[in-house]
C-alpha positions in Angstrom: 44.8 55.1 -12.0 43.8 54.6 -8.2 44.6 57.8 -7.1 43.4 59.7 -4.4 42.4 63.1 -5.6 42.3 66.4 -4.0 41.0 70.0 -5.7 42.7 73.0 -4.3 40.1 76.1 -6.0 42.9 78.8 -5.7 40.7 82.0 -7.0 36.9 82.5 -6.3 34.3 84.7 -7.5 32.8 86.9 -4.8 31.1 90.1 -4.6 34.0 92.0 -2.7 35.6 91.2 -6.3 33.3 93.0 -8.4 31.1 90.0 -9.1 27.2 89.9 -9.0 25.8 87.9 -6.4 23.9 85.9 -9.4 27.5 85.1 -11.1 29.1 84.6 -7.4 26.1 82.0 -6.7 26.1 80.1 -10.4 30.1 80.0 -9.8 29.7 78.1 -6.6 26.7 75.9 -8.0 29.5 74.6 -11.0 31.9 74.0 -8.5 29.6 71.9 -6.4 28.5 70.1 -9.5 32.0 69.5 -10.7 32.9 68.2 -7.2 29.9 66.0 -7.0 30.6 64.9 -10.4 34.2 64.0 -10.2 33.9 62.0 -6.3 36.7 64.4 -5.2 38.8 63.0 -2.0 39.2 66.5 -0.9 38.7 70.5 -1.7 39.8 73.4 -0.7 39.0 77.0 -1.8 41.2 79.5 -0.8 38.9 82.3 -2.1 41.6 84.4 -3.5 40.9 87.5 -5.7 41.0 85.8 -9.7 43.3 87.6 -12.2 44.9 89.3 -8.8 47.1 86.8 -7.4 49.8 89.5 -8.1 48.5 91.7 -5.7 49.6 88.8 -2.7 52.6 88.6 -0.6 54.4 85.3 -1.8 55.0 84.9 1.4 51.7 84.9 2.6 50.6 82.7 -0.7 53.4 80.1 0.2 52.2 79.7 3.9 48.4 79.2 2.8 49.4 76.4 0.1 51.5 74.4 2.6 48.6 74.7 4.7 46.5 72.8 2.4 49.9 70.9 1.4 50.3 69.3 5.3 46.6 68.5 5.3 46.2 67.0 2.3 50.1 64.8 2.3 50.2 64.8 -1.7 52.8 62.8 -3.4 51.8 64.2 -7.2 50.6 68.1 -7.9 49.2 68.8 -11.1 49.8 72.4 -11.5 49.6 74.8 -14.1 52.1 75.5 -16.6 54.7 78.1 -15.8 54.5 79.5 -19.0 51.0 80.2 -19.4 49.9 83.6 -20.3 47.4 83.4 -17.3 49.6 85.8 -14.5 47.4 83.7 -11.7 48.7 81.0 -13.6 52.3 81.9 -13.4 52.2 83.1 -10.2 50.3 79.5 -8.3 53.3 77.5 -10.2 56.1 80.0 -8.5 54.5 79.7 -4.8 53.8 75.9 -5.7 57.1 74.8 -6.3 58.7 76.9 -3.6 56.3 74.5 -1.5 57.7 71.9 -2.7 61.4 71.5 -1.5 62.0 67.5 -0.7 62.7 68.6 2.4 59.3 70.7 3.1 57.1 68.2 1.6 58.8 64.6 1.9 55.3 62.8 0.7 55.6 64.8 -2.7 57.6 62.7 -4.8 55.9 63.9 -8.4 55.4 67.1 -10.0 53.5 67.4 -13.2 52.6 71.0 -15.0 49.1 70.8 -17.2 48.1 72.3 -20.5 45.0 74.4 -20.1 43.1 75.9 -23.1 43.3 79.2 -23.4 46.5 79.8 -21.3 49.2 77.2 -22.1 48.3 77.3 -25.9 48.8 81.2 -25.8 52.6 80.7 -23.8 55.6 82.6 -25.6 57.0 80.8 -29.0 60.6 80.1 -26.6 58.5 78.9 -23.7 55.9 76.7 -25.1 53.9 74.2 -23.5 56.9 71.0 -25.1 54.8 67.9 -22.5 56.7 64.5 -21.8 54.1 62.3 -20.4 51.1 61.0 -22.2 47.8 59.6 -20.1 45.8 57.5 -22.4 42.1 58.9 -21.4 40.2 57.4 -24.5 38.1 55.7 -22.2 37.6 59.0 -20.6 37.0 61.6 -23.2 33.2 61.5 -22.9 33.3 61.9 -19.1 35.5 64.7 -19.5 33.3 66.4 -21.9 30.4 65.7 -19.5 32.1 67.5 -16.7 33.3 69.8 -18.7 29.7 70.9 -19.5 28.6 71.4 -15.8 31.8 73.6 -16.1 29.4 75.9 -18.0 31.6 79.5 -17.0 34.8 77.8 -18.3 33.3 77.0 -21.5 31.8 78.3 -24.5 31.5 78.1 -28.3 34.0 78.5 -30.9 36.5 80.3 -31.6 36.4 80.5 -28.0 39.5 78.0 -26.9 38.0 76.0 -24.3 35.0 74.4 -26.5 33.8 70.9 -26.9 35.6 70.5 -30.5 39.1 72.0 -29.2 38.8 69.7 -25.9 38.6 66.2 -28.2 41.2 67.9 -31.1 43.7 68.7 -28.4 43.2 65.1 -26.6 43.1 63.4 -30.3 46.3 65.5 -31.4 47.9 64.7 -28.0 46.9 61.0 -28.4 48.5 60.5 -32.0 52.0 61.9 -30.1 51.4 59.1 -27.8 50.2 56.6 -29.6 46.5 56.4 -27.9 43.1 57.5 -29.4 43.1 60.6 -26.7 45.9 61.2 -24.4 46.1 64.1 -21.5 49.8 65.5 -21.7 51.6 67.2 -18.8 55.1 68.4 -18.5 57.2 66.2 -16.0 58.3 69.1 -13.6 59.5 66.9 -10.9 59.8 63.1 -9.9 59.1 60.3 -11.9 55.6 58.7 -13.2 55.5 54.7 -11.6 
């Protein structure tokens, strides 16, 4: 859509984590390949302990995401979904949108929440994942895939949710909502779509 785009990597792998230097090193080889593969803008990696974004001071989560926030001048955040079953998850869409008062960030005038496989699929019955906007990406599927692939950590085989198969059904099963072959959908947290 002509957008600028930014990554902010919240969590890392690292050996201080519990990691092996092999997974910490095939981690940050994916990441460069994803990076490469997408022609991000920007990236940041924060470096933060995954599954243990509990264990942080919100305040001192809030002050390194407006770090990144004053840098990067976003006017749309794709975040994830509060809802998801993921606490790192949860916990990177509370600090986010305290970030993201009009009158902290007057650049940000969008705020969209994304289903992720695996988390957002797996929300509470009352608090499921119920998206309003629809991004036609059938021109796109394929790419994503592709990425997807070099993503190699993130994905696996079935039954396991984030597969190849699940990835097209969810885009073709958002895309028949919407009217479009394959459709992203995201929850309208904030703003308006132009």
């Amino acid at each position: 859509m002509g957008h600028k785009i930014f990554w902010l990597n919240v969590t890392d792998m690292k050996t201080e984590y519990g990691y092996t230097a092999e997974r910490v090193e095939k981690r940050a080889q994916e990441i460069e390949c994803v990076k490469k593969a997408y022609g991000f803008d920007g990236f940041w990696n924060m470096g933060l302990e995954p599954a243990g974004m509990d264990k942080y001071e919100t305040g001192f989560l809030i002050t390194e995401f407006k770090k990144v926030f004053e840098e990067a001048q976003p006017e749309m955040i794709l975040m994830p979904y509060r809802y998801d079953i993921h606490s790192d998850h949860r916990v990177v869409y509370d600090v986010v949108y305290s970030c993201a008062k009009s009158f902290r960030m007057p650049c940000l005038k969008t705020i969209l929440s994304m289903e992720i496989l695996s988390e957002t699929d797996q929300a509470q019955n009352e608090s499921g994942f119920v998206p309003n906007i629809f991004i036609d990406i059938s021109q796109y599927i394929d790419r994503k895939i592709e990425i997807m692939r070099i993503y190699e950590s993130e994905i696996d085989e079935a039954p396991f949710p984030r597969n190849e198969d699940a990835i097209r059904g969810l885009a073709a099963y958002r895309g028949a909502t919407a009217y479009y072959k394959c459709s992203e959908a995201f929850y309208l947290v904030k703003g308006r779509i132009d």
